[in-house]
DRENVEX-992587 format. One record per atom (N, C-alpha, C, O, CB): x, y, z. Coordinates in steps of 0.2 Angstrom, whole numbers, padded with zeros to 4 digits, always signed. Glycine has a CB too. Layout:
XYZ ...
***
This chain:
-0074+0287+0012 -0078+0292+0011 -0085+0290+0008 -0090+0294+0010 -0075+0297+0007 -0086+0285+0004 -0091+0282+0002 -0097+0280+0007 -0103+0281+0007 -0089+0278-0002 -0092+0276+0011 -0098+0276+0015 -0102+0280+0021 -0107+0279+0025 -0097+0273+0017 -0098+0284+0020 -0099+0290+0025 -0106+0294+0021 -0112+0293+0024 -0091+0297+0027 -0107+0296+0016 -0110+0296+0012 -0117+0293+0011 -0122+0296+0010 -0108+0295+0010 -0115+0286+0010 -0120+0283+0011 -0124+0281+0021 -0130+0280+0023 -0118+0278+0007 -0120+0282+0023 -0125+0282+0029 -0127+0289+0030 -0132+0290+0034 -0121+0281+0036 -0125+0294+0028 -0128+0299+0029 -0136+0301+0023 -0140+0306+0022 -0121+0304+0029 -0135+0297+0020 -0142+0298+0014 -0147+0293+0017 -0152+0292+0014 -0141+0298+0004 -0145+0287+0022 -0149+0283+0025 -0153+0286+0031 -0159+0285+0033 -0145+0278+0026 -0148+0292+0036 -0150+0296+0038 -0156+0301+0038 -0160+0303+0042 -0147+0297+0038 -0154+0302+0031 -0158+0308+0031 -0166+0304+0026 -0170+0309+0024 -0151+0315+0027 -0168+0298+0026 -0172+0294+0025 -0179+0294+0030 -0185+0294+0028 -0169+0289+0025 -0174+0293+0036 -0178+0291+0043 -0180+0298+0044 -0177+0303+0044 -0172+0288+0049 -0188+0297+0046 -0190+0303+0048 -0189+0302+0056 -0188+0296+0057 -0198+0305+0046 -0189+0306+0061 -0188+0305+0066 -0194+0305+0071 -0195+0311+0071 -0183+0307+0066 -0198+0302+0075 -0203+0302+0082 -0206+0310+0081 -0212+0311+0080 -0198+0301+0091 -0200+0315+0081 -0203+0321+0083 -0205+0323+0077 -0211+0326+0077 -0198+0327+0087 -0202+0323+0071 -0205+0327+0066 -0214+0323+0064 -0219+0326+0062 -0200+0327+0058 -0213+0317+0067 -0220+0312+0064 -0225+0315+0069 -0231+0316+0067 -0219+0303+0065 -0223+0317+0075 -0227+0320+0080 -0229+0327+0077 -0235+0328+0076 -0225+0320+0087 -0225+0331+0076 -0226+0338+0072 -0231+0338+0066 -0236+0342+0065 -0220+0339+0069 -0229+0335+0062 -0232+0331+0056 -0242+0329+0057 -0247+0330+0054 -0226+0323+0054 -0240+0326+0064 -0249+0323+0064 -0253+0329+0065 -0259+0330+0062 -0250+0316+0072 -0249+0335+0071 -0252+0340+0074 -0253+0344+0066 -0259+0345+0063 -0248+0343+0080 -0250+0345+0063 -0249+0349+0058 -0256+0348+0054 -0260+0353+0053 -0242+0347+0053 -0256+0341+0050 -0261+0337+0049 -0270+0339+0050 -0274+0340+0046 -0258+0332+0052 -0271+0336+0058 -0277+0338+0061 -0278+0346+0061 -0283+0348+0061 -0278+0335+0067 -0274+0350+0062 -0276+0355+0062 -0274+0361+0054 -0277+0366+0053 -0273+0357+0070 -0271+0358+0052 -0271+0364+0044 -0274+0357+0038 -0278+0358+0033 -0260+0369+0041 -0272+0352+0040 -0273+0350+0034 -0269+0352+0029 -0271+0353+0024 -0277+0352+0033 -0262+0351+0032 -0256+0351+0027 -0255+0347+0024 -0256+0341+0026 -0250+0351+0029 -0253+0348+0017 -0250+0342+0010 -0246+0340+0013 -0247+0334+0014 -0246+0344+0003 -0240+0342+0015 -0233+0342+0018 -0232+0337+0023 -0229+0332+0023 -0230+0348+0021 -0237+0338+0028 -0239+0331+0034 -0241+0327+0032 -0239+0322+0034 -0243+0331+0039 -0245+0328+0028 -0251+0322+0025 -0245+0318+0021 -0245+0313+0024 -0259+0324+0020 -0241+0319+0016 -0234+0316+0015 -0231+0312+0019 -0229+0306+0018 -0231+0319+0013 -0228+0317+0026 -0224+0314+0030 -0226+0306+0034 -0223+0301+0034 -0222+0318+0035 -0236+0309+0037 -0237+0303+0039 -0238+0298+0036 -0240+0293+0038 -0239+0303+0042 -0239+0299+0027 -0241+0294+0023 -0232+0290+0022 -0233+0284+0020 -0245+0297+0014 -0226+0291+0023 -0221+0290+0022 -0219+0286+0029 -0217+0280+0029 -0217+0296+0020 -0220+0290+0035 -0218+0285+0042 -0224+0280+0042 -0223+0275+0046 -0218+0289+0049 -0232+0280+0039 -0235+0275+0040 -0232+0266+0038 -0232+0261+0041 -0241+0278+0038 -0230+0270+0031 -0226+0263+0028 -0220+0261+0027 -0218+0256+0024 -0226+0263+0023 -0216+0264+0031 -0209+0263+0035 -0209+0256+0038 -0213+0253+0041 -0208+0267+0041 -0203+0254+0037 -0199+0249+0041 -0198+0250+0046 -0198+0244+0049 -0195+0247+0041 -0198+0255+0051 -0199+0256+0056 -0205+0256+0061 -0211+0258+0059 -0198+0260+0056 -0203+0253+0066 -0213+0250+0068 -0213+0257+0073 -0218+0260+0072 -0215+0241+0074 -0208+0260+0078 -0211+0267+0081 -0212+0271+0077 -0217+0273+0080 -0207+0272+0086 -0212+0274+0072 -0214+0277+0067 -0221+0275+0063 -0225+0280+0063 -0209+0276+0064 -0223+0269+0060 -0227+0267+0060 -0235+0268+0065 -0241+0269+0064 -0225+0262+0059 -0230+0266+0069 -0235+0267+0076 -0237+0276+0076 -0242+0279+0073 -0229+0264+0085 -0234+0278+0078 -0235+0286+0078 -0240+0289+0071 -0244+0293+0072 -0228+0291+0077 -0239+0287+0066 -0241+0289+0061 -0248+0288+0061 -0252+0292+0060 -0237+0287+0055 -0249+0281+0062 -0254+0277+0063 -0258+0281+0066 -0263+0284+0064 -0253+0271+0065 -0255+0281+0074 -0262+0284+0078 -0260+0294+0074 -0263+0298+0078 -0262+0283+0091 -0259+0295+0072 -0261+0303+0070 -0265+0301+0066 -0271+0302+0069 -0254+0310+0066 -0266+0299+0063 -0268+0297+0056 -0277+0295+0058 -0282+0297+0056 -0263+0289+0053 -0276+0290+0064 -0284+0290+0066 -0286+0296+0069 -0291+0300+0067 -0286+0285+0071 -0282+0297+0074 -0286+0306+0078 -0286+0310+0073 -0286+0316+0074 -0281+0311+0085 -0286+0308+0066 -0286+0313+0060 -0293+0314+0059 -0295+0320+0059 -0283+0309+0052 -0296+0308+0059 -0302+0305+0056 -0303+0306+0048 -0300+0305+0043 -0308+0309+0060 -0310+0309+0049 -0314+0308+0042 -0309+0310+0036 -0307+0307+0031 -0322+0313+0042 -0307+0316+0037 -0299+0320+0034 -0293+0313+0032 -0291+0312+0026 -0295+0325+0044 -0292+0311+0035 -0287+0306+0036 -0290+0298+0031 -0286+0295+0027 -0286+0304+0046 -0297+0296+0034 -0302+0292+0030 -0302+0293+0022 -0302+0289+0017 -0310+0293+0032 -0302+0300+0022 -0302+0305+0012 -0295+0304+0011 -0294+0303+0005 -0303+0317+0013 -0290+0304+0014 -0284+0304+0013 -0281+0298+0010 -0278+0298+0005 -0283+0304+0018 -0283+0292+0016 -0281+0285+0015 -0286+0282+0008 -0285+0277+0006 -0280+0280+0023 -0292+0285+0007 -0298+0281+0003 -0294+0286-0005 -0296+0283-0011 -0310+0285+0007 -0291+0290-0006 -0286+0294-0009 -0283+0288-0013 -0285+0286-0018 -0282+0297-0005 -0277+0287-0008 -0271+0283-0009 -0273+0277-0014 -0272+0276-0020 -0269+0280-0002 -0278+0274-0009 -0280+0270-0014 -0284+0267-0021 -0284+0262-0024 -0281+0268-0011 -0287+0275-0023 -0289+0274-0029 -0284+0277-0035 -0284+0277-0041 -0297+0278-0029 -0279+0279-0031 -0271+0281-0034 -0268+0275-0034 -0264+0274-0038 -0267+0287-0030 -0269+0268-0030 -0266+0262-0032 -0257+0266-0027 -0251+0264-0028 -0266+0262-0044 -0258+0270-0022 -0254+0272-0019 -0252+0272-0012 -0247+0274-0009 -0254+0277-0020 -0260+0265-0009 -0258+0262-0004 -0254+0256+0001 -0250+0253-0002 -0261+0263-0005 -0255+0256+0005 -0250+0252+0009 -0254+0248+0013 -0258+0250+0016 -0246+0255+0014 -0253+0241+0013 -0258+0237+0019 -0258+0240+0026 -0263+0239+0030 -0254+0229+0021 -0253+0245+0028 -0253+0247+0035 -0259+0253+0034 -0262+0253+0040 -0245+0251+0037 -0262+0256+0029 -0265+0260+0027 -0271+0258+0027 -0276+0261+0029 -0264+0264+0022 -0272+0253+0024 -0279+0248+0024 -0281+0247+0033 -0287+0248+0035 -0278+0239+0018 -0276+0245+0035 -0276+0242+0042 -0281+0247+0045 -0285+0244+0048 -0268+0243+0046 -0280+0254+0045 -0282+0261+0049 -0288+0262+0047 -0291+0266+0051 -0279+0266+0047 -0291+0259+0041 -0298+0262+0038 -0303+0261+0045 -0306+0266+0049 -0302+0257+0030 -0303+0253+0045 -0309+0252+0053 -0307+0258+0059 -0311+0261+0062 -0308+0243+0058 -0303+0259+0061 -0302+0262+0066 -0304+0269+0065 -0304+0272+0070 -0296+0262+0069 -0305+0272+0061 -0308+0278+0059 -0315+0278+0058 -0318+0282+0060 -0305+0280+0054 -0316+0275+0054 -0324+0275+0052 -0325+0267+0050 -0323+0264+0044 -0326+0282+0046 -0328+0264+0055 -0329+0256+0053 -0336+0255+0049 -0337+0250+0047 -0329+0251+0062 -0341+0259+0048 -0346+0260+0042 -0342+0262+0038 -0338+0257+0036 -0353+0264+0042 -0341+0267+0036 -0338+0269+0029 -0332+0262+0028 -0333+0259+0023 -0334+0279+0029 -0328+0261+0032 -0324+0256+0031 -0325+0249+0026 -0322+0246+0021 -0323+0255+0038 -0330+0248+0029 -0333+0242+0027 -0336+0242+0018 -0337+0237+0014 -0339+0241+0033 -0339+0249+0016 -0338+0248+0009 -0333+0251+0004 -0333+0251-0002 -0344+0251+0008 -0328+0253+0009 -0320+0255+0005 -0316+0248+0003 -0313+0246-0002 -0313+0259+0013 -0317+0243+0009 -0313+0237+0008 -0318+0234+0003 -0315+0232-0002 -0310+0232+0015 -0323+0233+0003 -0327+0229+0000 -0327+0231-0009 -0328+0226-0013 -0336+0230+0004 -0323+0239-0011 -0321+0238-0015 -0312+0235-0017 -0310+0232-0022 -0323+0243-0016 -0309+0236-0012 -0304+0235-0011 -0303+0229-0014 -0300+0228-0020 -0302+0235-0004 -0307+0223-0011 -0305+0216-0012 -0308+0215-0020 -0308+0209-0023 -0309+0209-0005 -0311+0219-0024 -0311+0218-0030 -0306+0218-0035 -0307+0216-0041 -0314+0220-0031 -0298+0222-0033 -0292+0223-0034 -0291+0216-0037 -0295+0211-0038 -0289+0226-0027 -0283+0218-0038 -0278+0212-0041 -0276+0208-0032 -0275+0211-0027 -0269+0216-0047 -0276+0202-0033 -0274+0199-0026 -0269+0200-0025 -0265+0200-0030 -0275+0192-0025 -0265+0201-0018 -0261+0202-0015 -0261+0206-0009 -0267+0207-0007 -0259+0204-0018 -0255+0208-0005 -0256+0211+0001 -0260+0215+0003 -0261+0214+0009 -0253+0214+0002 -0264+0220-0001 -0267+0224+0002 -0275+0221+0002 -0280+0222+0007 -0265+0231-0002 -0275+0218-0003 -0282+0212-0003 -0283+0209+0002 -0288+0210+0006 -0282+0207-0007 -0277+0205+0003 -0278+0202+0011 -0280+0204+0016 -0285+0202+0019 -0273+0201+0014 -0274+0211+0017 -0279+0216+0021 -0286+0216+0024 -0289+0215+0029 -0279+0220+0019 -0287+0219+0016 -0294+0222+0016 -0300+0214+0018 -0306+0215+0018 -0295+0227+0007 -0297+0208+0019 -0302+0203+0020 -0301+0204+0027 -0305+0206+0031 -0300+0196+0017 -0295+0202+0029 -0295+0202+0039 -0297+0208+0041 -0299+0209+0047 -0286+0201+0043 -0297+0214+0037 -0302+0220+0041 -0307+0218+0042 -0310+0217+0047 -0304+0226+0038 -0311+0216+0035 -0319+0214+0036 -0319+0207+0041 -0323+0205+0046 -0324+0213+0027 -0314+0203+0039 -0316+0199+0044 -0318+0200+0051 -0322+0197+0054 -0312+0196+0044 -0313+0206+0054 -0314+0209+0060 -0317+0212+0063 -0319+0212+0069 -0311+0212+0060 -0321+0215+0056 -0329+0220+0060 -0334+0216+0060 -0340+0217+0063 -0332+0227+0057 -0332+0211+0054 -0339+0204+0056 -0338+0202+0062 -0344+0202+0064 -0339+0196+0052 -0334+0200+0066 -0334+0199+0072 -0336+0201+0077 -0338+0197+0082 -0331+0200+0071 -0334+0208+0077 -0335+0215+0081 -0344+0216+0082 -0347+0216+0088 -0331+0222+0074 -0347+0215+0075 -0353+0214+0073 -0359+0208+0078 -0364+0209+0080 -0351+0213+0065 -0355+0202+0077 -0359+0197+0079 -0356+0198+0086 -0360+0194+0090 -0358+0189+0074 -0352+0200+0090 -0352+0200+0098 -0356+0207+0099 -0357+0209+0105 -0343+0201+0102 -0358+0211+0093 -0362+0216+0097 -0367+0213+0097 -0371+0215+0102 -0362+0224+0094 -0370+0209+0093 -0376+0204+0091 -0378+0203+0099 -0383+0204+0102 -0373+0196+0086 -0373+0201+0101 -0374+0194+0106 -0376+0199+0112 -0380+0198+0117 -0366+0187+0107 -0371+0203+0112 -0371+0207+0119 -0379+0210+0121 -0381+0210+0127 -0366+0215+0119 -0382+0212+0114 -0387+0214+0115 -0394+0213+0115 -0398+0217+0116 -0387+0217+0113 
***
């Protein structure tokens, strides 16, 4: 019986695909607390479809979602998966979120926030070149 129990509160852990899809629409269009929780919860999941879904609601969020996740982190309530998303949303504003970011205590989310900028330096010097 114990463990019945316990698989069932492991269960009920796991958000599932449809609520995260529910959740994103919810999100962009009211600007729900409730969503904005859920996809802050599947974005940092062990689950990578989940992750994944949360993620892209999270950019078609935009600037909403940018206020969101730029939130998280001055609450000390972010996730590397959350730093991950800043460029894809707004790669100017991005670039001075992390730039505070990496003044943080070192660690995961620091990292992050370096291989982002590293990224749009990148991004940056092939738009250089193209043009």
């Amino acid at each position: 019986m114990g463990s019945g129990t316990s698989s069932s509160h492991a269960n009920e852990r796991r958000i599932s695909p449809f609520r995260i899809i529910a959740a994103g629409i919810s999100w962009r269009l009211f600007a729900s607390r409730r969503a904005s929780e859920t996809l802050l919860q599947a974005v940092s999941s062990d689950d990578e479809q989940n992750r994944m879904l949360a993620g892209m609601s999270l950019i078609k969020g935009g600037q909403r979602s940018f206020d969101l996740i730029e939130n998280q982190l001055d609450a000390g309530r972010a996730s590397a998966s959350l730093v991950r998303l800043l460029p894809d949303i707004d790669a100017v504003r991005a670039r001075a979120v992390l730039q505070k970011v990496l003044q943080g205590e070192p660690g995961e989310i620091v990292e992050t926030a370096k291989q982002c900028i590293d990224l749009l330096d990148r991004i940056d010097e092939l738009e250089k070149d193209e043009s």
